[in-house]
Every structure is written in C-alpha cells, then in structure tokens.
gemmi code that builds the backbone of each chain (N, CA, C; Angstrom):
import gemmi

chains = {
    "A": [
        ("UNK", (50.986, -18.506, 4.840), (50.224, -17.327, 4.435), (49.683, -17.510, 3.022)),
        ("UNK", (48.599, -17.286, 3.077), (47.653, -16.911, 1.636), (48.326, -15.925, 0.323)),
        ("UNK", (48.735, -15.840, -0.499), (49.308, -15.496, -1.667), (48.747, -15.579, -2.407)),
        ("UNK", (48.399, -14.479, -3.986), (47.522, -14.461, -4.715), (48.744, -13.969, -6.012)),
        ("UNK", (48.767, -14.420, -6.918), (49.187, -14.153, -7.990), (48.377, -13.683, -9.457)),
        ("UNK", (48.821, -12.495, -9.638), (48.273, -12.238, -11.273), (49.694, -12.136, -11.979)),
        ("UNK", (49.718, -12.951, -13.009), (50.769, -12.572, -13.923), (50.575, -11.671, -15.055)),
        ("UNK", (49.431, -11.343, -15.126), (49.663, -10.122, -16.894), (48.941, -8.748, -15.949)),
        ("UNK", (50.818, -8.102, -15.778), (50.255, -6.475, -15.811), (49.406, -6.121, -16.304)),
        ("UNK", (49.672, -6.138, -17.825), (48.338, -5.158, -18.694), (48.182, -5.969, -20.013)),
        ("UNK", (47.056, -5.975, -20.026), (46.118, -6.389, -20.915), (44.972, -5.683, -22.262)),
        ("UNK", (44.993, -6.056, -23.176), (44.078, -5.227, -24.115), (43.556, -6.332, -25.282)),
        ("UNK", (41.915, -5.617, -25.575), (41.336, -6.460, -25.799), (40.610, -5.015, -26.804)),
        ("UNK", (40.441, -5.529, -28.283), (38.908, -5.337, -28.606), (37.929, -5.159, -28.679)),
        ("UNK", (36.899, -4.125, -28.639), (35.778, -4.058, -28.047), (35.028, -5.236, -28.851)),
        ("UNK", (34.075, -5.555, -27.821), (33.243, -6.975, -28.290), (34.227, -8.282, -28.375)),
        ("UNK", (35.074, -8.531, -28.046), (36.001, -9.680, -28.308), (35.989, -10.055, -26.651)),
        ("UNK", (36.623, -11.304, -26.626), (36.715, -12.212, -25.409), (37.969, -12.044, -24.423)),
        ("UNK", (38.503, -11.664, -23.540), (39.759, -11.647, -22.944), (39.089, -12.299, -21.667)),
        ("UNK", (40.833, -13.280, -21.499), (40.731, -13.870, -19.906), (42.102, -13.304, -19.078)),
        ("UNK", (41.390, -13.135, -18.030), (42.318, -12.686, -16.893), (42.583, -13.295, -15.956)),
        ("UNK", (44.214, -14.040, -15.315), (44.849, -15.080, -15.023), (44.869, -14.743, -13.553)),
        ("UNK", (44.780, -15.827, -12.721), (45.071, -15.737, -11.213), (45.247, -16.898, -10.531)),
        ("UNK", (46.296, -17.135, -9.925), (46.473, -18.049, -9.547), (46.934, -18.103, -7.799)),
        ("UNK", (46.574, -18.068, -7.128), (46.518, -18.439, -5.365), (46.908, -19.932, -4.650)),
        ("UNK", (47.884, -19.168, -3.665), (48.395, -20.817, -2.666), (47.817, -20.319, -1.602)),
        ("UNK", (47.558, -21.683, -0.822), (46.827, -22.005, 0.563), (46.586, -23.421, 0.615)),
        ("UNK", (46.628, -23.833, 1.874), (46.701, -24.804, 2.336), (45.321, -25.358, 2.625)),
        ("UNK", (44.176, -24.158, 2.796), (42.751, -24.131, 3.458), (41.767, -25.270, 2.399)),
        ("UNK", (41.151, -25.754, 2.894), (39.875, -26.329, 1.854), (38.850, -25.924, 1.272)),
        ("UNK", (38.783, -24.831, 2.458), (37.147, -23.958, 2.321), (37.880, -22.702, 2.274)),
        ("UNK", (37.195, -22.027, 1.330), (37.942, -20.829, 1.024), (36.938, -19.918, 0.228)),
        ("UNK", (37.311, -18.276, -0.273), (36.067, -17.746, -1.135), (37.404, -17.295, -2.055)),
        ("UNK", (37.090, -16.844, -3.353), (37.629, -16.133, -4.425), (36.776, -14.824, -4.882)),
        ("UNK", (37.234, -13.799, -5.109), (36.769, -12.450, -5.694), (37.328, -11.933, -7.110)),
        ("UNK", (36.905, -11.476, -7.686), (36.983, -10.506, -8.954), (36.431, -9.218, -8.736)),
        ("UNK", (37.621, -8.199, -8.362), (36.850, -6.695, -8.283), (37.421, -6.242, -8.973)),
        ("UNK", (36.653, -4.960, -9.455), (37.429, -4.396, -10.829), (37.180, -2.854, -9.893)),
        ("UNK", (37.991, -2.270, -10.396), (38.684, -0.560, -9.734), (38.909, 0.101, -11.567)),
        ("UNK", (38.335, 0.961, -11.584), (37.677, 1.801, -12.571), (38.504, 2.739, -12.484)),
        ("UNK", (38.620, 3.940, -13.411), (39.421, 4.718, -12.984), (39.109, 5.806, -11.694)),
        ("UNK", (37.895, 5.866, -11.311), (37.580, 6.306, -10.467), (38.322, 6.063, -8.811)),
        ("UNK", (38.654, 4.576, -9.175), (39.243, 4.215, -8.105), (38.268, 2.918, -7.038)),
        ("UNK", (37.125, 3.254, -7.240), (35.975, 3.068, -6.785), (35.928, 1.267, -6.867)),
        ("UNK", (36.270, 0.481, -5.667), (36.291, -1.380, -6.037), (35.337, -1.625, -6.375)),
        ("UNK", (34.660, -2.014, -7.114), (33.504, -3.216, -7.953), (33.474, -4.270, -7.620)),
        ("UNK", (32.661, -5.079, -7.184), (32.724, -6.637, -6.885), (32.210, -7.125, -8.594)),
        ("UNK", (33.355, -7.330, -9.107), (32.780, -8.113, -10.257), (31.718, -9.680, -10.372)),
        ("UNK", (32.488, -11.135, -9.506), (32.118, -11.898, -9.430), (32.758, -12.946, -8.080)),
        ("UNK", (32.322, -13.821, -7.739), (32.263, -14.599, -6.758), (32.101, -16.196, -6.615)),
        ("UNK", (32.935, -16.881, -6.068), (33.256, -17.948, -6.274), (33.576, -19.119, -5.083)),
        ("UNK", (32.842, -19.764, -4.045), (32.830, -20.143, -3.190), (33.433, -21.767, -3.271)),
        ("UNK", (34.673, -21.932, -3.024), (35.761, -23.186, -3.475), (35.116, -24.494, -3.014)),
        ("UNK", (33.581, -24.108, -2.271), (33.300, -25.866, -2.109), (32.364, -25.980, -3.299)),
        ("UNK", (31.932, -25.309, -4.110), (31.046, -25.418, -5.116), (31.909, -25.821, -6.427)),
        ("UNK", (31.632, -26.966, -7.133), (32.126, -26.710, -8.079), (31.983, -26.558, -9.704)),
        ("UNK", (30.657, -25.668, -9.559), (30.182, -24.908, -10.463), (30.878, -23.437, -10.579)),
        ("UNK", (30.819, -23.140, -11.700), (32.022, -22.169, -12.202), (30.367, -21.077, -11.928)),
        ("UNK", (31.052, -19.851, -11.471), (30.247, -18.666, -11.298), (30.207, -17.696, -12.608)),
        ("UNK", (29.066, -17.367, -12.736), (28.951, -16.773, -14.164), (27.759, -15.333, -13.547)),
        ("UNK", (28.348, -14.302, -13.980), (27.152, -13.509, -14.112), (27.703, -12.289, -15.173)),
        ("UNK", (26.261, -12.799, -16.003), (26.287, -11.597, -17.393), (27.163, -12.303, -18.072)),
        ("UNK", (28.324, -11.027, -18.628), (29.155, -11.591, -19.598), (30.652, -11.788, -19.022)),
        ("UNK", (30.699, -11.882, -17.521), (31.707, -12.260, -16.727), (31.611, -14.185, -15.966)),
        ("UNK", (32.220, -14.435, -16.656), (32.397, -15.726, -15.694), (33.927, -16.534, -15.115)),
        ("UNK", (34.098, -17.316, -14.569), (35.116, -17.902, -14.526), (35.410, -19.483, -14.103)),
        ("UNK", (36.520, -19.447, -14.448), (37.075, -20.941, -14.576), (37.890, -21.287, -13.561)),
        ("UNK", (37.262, -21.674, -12.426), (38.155, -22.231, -11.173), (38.116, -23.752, -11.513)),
        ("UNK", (39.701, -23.922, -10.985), (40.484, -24.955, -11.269), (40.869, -25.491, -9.497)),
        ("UNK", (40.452, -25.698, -8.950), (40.782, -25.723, -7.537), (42.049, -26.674, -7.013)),
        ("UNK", (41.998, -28.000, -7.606), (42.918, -28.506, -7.635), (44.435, -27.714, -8.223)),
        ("UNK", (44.424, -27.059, -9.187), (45.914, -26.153, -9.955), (45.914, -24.673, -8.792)),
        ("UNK", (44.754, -24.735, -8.096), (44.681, -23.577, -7.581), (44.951, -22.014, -8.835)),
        ("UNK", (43.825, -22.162, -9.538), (43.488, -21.114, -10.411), (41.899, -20.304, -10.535)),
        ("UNK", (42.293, -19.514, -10.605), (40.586, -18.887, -10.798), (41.318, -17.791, -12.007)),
        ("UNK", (40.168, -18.194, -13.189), (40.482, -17.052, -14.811), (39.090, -16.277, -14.473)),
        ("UNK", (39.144, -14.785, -14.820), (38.045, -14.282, -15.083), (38.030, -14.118, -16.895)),
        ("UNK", (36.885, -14.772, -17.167), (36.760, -14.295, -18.679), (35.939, -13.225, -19.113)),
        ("UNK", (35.879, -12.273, -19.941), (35.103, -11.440, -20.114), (34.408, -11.600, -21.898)),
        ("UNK", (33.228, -11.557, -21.771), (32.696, -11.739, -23.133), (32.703, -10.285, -23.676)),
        ("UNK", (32.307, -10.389, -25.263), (31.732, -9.529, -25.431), (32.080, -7.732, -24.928)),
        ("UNK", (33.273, -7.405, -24.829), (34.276, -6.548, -23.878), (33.223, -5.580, -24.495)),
        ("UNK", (33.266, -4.286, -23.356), (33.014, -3.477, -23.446), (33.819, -1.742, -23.393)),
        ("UNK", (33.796, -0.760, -23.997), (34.593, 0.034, -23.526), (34.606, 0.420, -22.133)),
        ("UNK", (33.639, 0.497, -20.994), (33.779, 0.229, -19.792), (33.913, -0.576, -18.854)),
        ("UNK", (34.567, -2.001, -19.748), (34.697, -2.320, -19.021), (36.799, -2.274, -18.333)),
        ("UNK", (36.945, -1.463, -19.528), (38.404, -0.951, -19.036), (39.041, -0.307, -17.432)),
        ("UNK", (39.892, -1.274, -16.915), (40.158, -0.962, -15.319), (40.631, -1.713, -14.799)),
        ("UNK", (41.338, -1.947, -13.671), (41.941, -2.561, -13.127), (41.413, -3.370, -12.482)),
        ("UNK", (42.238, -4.881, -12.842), (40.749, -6.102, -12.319), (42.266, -6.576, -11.169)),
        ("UNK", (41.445, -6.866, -9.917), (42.470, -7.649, -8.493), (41.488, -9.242, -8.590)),
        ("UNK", (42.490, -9.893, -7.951), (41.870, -11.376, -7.870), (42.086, -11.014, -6.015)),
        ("UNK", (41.071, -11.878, -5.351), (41.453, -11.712, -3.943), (41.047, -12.844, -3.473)),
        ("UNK", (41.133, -13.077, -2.386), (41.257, -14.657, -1.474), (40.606, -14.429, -0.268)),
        ("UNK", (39.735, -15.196, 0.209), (39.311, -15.347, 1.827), (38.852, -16.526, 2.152)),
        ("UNK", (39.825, -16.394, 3.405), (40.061, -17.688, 3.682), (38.672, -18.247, 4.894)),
        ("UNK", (38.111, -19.048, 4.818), (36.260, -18.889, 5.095), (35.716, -18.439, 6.599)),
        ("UNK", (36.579, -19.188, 7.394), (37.103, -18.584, 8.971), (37.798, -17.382, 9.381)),
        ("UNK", (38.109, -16.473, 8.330), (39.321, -15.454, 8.837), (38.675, -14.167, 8.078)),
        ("UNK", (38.464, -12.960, 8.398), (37.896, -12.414, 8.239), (38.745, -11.304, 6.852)),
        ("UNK", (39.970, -11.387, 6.885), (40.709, -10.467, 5.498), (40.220, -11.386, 4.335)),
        ("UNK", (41.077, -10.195, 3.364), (41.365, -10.337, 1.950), (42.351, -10.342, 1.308)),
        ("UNK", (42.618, -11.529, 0.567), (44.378, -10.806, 0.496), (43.840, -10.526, -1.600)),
        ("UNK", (44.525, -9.154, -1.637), (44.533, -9.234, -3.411), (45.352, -9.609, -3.930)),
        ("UNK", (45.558, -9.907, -5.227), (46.514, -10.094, -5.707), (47.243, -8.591, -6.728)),
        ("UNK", (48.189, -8.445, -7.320), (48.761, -6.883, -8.045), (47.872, -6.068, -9.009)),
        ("UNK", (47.244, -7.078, -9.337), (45.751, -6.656, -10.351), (46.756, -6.660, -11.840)),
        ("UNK", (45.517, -6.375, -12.595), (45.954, -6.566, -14.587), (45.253, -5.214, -14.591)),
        ("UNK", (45.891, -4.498, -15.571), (45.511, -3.337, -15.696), (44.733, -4.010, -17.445)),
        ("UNK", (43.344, -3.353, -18.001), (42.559, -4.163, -18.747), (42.370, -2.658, -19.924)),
        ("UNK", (42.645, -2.546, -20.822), (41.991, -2.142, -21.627), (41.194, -2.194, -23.428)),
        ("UNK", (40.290, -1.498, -23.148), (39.355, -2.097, -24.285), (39.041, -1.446, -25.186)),
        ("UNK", (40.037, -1.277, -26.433), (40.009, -0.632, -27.425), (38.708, -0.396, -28.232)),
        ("UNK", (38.686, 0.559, -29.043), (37.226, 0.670, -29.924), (37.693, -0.085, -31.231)),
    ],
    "B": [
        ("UNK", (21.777, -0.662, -2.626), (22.213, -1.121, -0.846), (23.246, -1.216, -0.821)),
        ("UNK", (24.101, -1.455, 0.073), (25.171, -1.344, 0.905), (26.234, -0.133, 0.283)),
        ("UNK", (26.351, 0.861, 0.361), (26.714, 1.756, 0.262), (27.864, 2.222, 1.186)),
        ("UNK", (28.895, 2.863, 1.059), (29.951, 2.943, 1.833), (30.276, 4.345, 1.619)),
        ("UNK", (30.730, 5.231, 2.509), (30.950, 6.852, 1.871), (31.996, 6.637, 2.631)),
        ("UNK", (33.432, 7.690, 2.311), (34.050, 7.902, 2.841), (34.632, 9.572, 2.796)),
        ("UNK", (34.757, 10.028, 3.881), (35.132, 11.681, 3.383), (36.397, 11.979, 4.527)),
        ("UNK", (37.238, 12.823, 4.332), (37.116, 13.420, 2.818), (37.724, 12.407, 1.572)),
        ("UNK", (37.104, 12.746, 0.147), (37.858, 12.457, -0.780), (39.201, 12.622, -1.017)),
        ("UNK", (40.028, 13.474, -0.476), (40.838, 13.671, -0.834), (41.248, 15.601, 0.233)),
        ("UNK", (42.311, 15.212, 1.030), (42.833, 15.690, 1.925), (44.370, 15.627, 1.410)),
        ("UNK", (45.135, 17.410, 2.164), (46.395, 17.375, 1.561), (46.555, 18.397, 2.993)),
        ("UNK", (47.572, 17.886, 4.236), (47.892, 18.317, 5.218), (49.552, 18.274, 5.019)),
        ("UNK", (49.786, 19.241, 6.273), (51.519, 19.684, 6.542), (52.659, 18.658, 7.044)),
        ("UNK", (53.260, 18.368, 7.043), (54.220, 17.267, 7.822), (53.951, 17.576, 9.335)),
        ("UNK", (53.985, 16.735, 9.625), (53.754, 16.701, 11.605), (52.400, 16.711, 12.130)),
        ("UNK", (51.488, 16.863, 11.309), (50.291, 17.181, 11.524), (49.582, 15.609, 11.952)),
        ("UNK", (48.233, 15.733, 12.234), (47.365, 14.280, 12.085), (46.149, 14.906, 11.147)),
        ("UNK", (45.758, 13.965, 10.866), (44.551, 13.679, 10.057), (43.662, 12.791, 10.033)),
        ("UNK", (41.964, 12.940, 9.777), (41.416, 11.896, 10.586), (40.480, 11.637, 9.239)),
        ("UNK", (40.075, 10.184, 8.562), (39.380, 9.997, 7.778), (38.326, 9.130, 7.924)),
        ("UNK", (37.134, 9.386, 7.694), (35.937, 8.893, 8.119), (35.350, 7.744, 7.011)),
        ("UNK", (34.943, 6.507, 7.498), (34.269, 5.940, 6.689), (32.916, 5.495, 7.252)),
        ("UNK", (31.782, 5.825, 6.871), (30.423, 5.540, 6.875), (29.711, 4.386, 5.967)),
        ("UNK", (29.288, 2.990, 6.663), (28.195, 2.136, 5.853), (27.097, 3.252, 5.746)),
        ("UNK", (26.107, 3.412, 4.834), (25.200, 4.332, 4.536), (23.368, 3.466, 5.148)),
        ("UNK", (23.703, 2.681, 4.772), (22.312, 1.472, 4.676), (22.496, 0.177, 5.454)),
        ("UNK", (24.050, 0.543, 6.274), (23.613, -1.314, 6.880), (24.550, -0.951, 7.713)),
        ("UNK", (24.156, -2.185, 8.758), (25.336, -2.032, 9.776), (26.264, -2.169, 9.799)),
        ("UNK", (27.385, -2.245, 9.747), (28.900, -2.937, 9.535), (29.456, -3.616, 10.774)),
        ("UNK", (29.488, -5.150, 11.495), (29.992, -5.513, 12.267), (31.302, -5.459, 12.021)),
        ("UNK", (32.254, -5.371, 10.993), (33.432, -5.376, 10.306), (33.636, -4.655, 9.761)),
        ("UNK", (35.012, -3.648, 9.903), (35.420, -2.689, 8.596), (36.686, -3.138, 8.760)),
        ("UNK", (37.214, -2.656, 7.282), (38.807, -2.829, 6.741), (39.580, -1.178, 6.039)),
        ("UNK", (41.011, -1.252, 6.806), (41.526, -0.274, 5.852), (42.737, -0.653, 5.674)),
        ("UNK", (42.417, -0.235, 3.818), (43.780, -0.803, 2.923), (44.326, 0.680, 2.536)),
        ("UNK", (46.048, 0.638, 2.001), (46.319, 1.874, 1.604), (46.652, 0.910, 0.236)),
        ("UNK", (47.051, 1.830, -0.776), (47.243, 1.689, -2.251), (47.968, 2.769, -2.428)),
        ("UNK", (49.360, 2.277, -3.189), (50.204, 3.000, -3.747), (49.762, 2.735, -4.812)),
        ("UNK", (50.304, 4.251, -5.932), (49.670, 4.420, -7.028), (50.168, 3.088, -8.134)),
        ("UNK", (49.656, 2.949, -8.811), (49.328, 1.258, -9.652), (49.847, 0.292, -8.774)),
        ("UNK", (49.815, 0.041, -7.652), (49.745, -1.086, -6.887), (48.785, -1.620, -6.686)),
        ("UNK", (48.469, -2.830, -5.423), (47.309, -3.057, -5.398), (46.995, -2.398, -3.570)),
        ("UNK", (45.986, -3.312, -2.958), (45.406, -3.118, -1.877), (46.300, -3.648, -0.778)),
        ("UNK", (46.815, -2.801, -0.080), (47.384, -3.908, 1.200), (46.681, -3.597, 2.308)),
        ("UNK", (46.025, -4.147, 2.959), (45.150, -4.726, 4.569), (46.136, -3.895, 4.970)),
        ("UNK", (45.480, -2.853, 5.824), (46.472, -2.185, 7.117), (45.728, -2.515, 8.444)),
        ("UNK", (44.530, -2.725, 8.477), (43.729, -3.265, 9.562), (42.379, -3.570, 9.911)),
        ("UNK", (42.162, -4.480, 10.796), (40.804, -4.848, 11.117), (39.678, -4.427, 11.864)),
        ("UNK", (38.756, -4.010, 11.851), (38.287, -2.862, 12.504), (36.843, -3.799, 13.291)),
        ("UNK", (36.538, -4.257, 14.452), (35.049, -5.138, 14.826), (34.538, -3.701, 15.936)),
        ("UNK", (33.411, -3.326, 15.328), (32.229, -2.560, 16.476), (32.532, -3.093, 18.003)),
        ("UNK", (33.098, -1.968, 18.882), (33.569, -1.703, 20.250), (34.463, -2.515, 20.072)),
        ("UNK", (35.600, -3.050, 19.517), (36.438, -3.498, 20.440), (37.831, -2.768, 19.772)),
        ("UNK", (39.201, -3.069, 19.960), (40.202, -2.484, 19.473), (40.825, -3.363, 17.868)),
        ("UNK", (40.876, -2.728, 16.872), (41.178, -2.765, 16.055), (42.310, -4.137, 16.055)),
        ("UNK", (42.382, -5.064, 14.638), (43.483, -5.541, 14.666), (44.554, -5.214, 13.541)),
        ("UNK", (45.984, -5.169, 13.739), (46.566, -4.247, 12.715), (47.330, -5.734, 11.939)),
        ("UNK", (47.684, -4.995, 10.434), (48.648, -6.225, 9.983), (50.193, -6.170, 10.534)),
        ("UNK", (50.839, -7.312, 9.997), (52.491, -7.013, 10.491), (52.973, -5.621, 10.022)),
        ("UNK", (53.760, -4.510, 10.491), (54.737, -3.891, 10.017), (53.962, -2.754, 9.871)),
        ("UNK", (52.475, -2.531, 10.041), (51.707, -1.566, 10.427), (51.669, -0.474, 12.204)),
        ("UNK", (52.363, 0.422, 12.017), (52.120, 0.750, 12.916), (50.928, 1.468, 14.103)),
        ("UNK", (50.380, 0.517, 14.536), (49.489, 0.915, 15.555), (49.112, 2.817, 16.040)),
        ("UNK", (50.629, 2.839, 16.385), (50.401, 4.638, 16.837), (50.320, 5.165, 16.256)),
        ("UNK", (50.520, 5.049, 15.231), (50.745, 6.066, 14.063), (49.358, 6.205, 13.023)),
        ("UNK", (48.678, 4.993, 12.766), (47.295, 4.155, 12.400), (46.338, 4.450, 13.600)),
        ("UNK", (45.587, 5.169, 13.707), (44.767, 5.170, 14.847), (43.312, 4.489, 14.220)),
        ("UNK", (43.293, 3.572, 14.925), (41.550, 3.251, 14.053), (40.777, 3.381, 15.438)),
        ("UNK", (39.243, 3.880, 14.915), (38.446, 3.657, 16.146), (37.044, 3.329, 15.145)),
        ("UNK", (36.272, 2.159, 16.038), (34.979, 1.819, 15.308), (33.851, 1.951, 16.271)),
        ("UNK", (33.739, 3.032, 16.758), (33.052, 3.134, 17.901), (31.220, 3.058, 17.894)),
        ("UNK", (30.796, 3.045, 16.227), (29.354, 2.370, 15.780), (29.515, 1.392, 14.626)),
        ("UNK", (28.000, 0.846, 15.137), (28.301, 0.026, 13.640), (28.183, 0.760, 11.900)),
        ("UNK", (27.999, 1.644, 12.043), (28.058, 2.597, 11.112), (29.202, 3.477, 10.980)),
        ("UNK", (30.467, 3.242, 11.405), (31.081, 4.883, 11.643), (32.494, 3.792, 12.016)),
        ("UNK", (33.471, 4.211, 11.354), (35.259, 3.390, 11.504), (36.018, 5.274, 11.166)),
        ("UNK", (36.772, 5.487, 12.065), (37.713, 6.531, 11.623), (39.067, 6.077, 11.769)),
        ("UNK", (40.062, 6.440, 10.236), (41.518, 6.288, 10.521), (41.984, 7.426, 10.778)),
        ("UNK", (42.458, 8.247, 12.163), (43.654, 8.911, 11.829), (45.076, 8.701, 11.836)),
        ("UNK", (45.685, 9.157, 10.666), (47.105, 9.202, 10.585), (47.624, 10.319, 11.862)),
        ("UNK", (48.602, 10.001, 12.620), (48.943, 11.005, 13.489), (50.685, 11.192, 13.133)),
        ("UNK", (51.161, 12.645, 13.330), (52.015, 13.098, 12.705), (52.702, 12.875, 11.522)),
        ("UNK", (51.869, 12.779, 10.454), (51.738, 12.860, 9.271), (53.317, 12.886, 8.339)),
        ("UNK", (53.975, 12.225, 7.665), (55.107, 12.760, 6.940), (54.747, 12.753, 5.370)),
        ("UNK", (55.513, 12.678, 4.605), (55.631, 12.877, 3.441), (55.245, 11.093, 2.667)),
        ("UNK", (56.081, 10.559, 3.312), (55.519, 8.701, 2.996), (54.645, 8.136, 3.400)),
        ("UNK", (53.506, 9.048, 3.839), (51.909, 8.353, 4.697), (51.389, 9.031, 3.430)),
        ("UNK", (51.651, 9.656, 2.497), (50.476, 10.252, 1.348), (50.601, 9.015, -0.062)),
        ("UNK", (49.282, 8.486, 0.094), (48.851, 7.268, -0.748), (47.605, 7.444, -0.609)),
        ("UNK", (46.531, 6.389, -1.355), (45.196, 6.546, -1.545), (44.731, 5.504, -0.705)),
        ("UNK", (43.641, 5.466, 0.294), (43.279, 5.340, 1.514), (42.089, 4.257, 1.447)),
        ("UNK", (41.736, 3.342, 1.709), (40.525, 2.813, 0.791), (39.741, 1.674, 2.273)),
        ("UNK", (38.725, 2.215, 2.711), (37.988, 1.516, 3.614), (36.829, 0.459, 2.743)),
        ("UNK", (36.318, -0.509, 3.627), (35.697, -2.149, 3.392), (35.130, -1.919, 4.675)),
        ("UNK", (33.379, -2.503, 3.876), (32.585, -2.667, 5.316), (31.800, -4.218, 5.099)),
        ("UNK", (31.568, -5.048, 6.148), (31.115, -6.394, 5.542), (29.946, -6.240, 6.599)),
        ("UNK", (28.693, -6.627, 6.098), (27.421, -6.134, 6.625), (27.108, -7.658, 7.244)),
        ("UNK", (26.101, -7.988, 7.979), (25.934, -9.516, 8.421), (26.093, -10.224, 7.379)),
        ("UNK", (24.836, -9.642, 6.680), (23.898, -10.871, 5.500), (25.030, -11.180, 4.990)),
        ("UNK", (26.630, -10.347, 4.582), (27.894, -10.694, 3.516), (28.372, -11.594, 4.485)),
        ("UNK", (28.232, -11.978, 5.881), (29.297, -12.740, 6.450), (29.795, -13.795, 5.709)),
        ("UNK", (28.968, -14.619, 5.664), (28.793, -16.007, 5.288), (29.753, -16.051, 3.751)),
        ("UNK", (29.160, -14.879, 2.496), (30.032, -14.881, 1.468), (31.305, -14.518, 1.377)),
        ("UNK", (31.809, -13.782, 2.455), (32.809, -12.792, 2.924), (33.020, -11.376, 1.991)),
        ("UNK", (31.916, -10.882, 1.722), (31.696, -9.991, 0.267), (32.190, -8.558, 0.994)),
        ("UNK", (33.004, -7.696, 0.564), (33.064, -6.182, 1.574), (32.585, -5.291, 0.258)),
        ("UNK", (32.263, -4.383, 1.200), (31.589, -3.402, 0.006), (32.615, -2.163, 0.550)),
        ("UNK", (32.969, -1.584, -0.598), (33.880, -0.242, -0.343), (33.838, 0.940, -0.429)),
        ("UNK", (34.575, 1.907, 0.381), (34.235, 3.186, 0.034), (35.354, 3.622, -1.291)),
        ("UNK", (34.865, 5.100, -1.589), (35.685, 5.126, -3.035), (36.872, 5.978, -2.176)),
        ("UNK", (37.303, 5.646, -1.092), (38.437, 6.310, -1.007), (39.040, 7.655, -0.743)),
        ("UNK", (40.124, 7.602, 0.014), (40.888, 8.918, -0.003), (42.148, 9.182, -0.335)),
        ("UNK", (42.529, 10.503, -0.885), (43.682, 10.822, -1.271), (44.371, 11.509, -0.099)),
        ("UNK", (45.122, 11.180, 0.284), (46.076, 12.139, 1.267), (47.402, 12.375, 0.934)),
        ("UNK", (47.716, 13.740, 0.564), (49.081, 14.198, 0.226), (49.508, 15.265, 1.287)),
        ("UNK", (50.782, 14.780, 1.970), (51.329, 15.318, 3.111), (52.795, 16.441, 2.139)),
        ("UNK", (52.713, 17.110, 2.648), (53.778, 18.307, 2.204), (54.658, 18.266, 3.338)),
    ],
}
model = gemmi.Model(1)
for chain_id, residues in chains.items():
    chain = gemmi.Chain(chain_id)
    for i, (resn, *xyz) in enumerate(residues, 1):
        res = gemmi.Residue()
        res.name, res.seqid = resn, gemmi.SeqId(i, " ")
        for name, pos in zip(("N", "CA", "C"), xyz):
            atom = gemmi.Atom()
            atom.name, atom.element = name, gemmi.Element(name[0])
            atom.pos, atom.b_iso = gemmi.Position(*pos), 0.0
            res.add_atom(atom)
        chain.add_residue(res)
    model.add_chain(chain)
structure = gemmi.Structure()
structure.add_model(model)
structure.setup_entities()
C-alpha cells in the first residue's frame, strides 16, 4: 500500500520569506502522480501544484515549486515570497497512474506571520 | 471551470436518523467521484469510489450499509449516512475527476459538509 508522510505538524514563516514543506511517500509503482493541495480555513481543497514522476523536471508555478527527489522518494513544496494567505493547511497526496484514488498524507498546518 | 458544489454545507440531524448529501460537478461531467470524511485537524481519508451507473467502490473498514453512495449522472454522486449516530458527525468532503483530468489524475472538490448528529 501507498503511504504518504509529512513530518512537520506546524509550520511558520514570515511574510515574504521562503518556507519548505516536507513529504515523503513509499510505493513500489514507477509511474505515479504527486499533489500539493492546500485547505484554507474555509476548508475548501486547492490544488496547489503537480508533479508527474516520469518527468524529471521539478514543477514550478508562481511562487510555489518543488523538489522531487524520486529516487529518496521525496517531493518538498517550497513557497517563495510567503504570503499572509497563503496560511492553511498544505496535504501531500499520491496517485498511483493506473488506480484511480488518492492517498494524502496528515498535512502541515502553515502559518504566515506579518 | 470545474466547479464542484456540494449541499448542504453543513447539516445537524438526530441519532437514528439518515441523511443524504449531494455533490454536483457544476461545468463538467464527472466520470469519477470520491468521498473522503475528515476529522477535525486530520487529514482526508477515501471512504469511496463513485464511477457513473455502476455501484460504488468502498475502502477497507468502510461500511457499505451504512455509506450509501449512488452516482446515478455524470453530474450528480449522493452520500447518505443511514441511521446516523453520534461518531458519523465529521466534515464530509466530495472529489470529482472530469475526462480531460484523467490522464493527470487532478480531482477538483467540493467545499464540503458538516454533519453533527445529536
């Protein structure tokens, strides 16, 4: 079974300063997808960013990108430039390319001081 | 685009009761829907798989009777909870994956429901 790990509950960052957010996933699969959704306080999932494990160009959009490590089996989301909204709960999730779930991982709870 | 509604927001029924929660793609078809429950600061756990006409697939340790899913358009997945207790009230959270997402496996979500059983 697919397993997704975040190790930092909660997190805080600076507004305008850089924070990375840790995730690390086992599987056996080759072909696989990675997610970054962020859940706001609204509750409401966000697809932050996206990451397709046969590519191995790191996915970047805006001031979100990340650093998949495929071999360590890691995917970091980094965030530039933090914003006060961008405070919320970020999940790392897994799909496996044939199988139609998601598995998340506990999420980092993120906040971004003034 | 892809837009997901789900209603009600937030429902608070009696013990023994059922309850039925609707999730709507707004703009696309959904060959696929998903429903996760979320305990409060937890994360998402998959309770089941939902494919247009056919019968739902559930995860382990999910109970089927109790989980009623029906996806009877490609627009339209309903969960009802049937006889409702006090440990079915958590926040409710449906996923719809439209064709064009197949390929990325991208789900787009609704913002959810609250259900608190008394």
């Amino acid at each position: 079974a697919q397993t997704v790990t975040q190790s930092q509950p909660e997190m805080s960052v600076q507004e305008a300063e850089t924070v990375t957010l840790s995730c690390t996933y086992d599987t056996s699969e080759s072909n696989y997808y990675l997610f970054w959704y962020k859940q706001p306080p609204s509750r409401q999932m966000i697809l932050v960013i996206r990451q397709e494990a046969y590519k191995q160009q790191n996915a970047t959009e805006n001031r979100f990108s990340v650093n998949f490590q495929k071999a360590a089996k890691s995917f970091s989301l980094k965030i530039s430039d933090s914003q006060l909204g961008d405070t919320a709960m970020y999940f790392c999730a897994f799909s496996r390319y044939n199988n139609n779930d998601m598995r998340f991982g506990a999420g980092t709870r993120l906040t971004v001081k003034p | 685009g892809a837009v997901v509604s789900q209603h009600p927001s937030w429902v608070i029924c009696k013990s023994g009761t059922s309850v039925k929660i609707e999730c709507r793609s707004l703009d696309f078809q959904a060959t696929t829907m998903f429903w996760y429950r979320q305990f409060p600061k937890q994360s998402l756990m998959l309770m089941a798989t939902s494919n247009e006409g056919s019968k739902a697939t559930y995860e382990q340790g999910v109970e089927k009777d109790k989980f009623l899913i029906n996806h009877a358009s490609l627009t339209l997945s309903t969960l009802t909870v049937t006889s409702a207790h006090p440990e079915d009230s958590s926040f409710y959270i449906c996923s719809a994956r439209a064709p064009s997402s197949t390929l990325s496996r991208e789900q787009y979500f609704g913002p959810g429901t609250r259900l608190t059983v008394t």
